[in-house]
C-alpha positions, 0 to 999 in steps of 0.5 A: 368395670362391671360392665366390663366383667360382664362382656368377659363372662359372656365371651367365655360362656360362648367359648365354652359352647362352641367347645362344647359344640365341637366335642358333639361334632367330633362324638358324632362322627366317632358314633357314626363311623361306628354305626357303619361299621355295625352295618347300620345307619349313621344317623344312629349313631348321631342320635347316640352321641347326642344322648350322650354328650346332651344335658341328661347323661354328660352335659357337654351341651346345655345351651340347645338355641344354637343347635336348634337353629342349625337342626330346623335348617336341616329340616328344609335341606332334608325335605328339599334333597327328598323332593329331588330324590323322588323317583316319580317314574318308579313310584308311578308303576306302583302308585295304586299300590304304595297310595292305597298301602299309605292311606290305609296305614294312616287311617288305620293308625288314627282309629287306633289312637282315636279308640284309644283316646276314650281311654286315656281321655286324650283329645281329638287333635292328639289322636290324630296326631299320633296317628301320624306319627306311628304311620310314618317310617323312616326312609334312611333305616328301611333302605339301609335295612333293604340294601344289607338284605339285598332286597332292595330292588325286588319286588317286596323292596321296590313296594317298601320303597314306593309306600315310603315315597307316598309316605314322604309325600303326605307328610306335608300334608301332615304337617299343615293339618297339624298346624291347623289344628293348633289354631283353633280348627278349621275356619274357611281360609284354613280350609281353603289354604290347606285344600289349594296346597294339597291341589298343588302338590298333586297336581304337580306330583302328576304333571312331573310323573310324566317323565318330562324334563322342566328346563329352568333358565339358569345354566350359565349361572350354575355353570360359573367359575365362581365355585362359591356361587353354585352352593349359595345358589342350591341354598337360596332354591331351596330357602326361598321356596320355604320363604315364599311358601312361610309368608302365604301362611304355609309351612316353610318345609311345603316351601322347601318339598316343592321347590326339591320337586321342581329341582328333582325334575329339571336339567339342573337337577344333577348340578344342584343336587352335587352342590347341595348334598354335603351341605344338607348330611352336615344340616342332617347330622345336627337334626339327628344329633339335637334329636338326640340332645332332646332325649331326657334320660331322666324322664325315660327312666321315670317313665320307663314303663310307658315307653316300653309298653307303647313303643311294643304296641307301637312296633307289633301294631304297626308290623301286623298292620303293614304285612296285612295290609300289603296281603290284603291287597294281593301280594304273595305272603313273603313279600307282605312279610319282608315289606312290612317288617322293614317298615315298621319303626316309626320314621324321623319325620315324626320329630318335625310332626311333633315339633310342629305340635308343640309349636302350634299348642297341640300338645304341650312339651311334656308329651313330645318328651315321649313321642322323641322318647318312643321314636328314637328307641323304635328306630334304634331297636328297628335292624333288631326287630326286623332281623328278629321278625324275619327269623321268626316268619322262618318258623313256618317254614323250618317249623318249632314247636318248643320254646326253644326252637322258637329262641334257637331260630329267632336269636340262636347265633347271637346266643352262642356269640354272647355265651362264647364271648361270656366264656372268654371273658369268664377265663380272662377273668378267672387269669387275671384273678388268679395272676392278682392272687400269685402277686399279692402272695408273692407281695406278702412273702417279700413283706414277711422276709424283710421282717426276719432277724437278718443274720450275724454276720461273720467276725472279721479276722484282723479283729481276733487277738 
């Protein structure tokens, strides 16, 4: 019998996560349908309905296990579609350029966070790793920023998107570096497992860079009938890659980067990569969306400060580091503008940097609650600040030399569309008072008639003598 009650109460606990599951799905879609119509990622969108739906603000979902699952699957889509959209052959016209740009904007972010190490008294290995983290930009919201902007195939989009390939690149080094560290450092089989995975990567960047096509023996089975073998077959690509690269003590993500690569750039790219898409936005929906779920409202609010002070640094340190770098190097003001503004929030790889953090020791939960934190608001506010950056770079040309012409140039048409939209609302509101106001007056007239003395009424006539 209790036996019995037990198995009951498990099948309605699970019957209420997978409801509570599908209310996400549903919230998710509904924020980012709304997203694009506000013209801005839809990945936004599902962080949002994660935050909202997640154990800190409604708590539809408090069990994460099974969303978890889901968004580490994701995770290798996310690498394994990547690695096939690279375009080497564009990113090898600027390859010096975008390199040097990404390298230098590492190595300047893991000296910033080494000098601030002595001030918060932070170990070697979280330093680095949040040189990472703010080196990282996100591909997704940088060339949605480019396509609205329409600078996407100019010269200053073409080096956004180049650095983001580079960028996209070193991230699997990132990771493998960080999975290290979490293992006490670098003995000589680390060392020589990191330095032979690195050696592939480049190597076979290189070779692929070329512009030849790889022609895999697999045509006629991706050519079947059976319309339920060609997805099967994308997915088993990418997650025995990842499989492979797990058992060779590597990360499974390398596994998953390589094996895009190597699909990216052979005839089967075009067929596996229809097959493979739908199913990676659905992976990436649930990776935005337990991103989202992580997010501790409570902690943000405790911690609000912090957040906004490093998230600030983070944003002004990481847009004047990018424009300087990119003039540094020899290109026109304009474009160091437009290119280092659009890069820089930090970039949803950050997530996987800290999960693997956390997972190898480097740091303990507590710390990646503010790296989710930091992350998630800099890519939220990131359409903003570059739209606010970009109007300001306009003062040098228009000129303002009061506070007010600075606020008229950076934010004047939101201004006037908010004073405009508090007008509106300021005389609904003041009708709506007034029309409440009217009724309740014309309530207490009925109320004051009924309590008169009604009149006598007339004698009747057949009742006189």
């Amino acid at each position: 019998m209790e036996q019995t009650v037990v198995d009951t109460v498990e099948q309605v606990s699970a019957h209420t996560d997978l409801t509570g599951i599908a209310l996400v799905v549903v919230a998710a879609l509904l924020c980012g349908l709304g997203m694009e119509r506000l013209k801005q990622p839809a990945i936004l969108g599902y962080m949002v309905a994660g935050v909202l739906l997640g154990p800190s603000a409604l708590a539809v979902v408090n069990d994460l296990a099974q969303i978890n699952i889901l968004a580490e699957l994701g995770v290798l889509m996310l690498l394994f579609v990547i690695g096939m959209e690279l375009s080497l052959r564009i990113f090898k016209r600027i390859w010096k350029l975008a390199a040097a740009v990404a390298g230098l904007q590492i190595t300047a972010s893991m000296l910033m966070f080494w000098l601030l190490s002595f001030v918060f008294e932070w170990p070697l290995e979280m330093a680095v790793l949040m040189g990472f983290v703010v080196a990282m930009s996100s591909t997704a919201v940088a060339i949605k920023i480019l396509q609205d902007a329409g600078e996407l195939k100019t010269r200053g989009g073409r080096i956004a998107v180049g650095v983001l390939i580079a960028q996209d690149m070193a991230v699997v080094p990132m990771m493998l570096t960080v999975g290290v560290m979490g293992r006490g450092g670098f003995d000589w089989m680390t060392a020589v497992s990191l330095t032979g995975a690195v050696a592939l990567l480049v190597g076979l960047v290189w070779y692929l860079s070329r512009g030849r096509t790889l022609n895999l023996p697999l045509p006629k089975l991706v050519g079947t009938k059976r319309e339920e073998l060609g997805p099967l077959m994308a997915i088993a690509f990418c997650f025995s890659a990842a499989a492979v690269s797990g058992l060779l003590g590597l990360s499974a993500a390398y596994g998953a980067f390589v094996a895009g690569l190597v699909i990216g750039n052979s005839n089967l790219k075009e067929t596996i990569f229809a097959e493979v898409k739908p199913i990676q936005s659905i992976l990436m929906m649930v990776f935005f969306l337990s991103i989202g779920l992580l997010i501790d409202l409570q902690y943000v609010w405790d911690n609000l400060g912090a957040v906004l002070a490093i998230l600030f640094m983070v944003t002004v340190f990481k847009t004047m580091l990018n424009v300087g770098v990119i003039r540094m190097l020899g290109q026109p003001w304009h474009i160091a503008v437009m290119s280092g503004i659009v890069l820089a929030q930090i970039g949803e790889f950050s997530f996987l940097l800290a999960g693997v953090a956390v997972t190898s020791g480097v740091i303990p939960p507590e710390t990646s609650r503010l790296v989710i934190a930091v992350t998630v608001m800099s890519l939220l506010m990131s359409p903003l600040w570059t739209l606010t950056a970009r109007r300001l770079h306009g003062m040098a040309t228009n000129g303002a030399d009061t506070v007010g012409d600075i606020w008229t140039i950076a934010w004047g048409k939101e201004t006037e569309m908010a004073v405009r939209g508090f007008t509106v609302a300021s005389d609904q509101t003041a009708s709506l008072y007034r029309r409440l106001v009217e009724a309740k007056e014309h309530v207490k007239t009925k109320r004051a008639l009924k309590k008169l003395p009604k009149p006598d009424s007339k004698p009747d006539p057949k009742d006189e003598p």
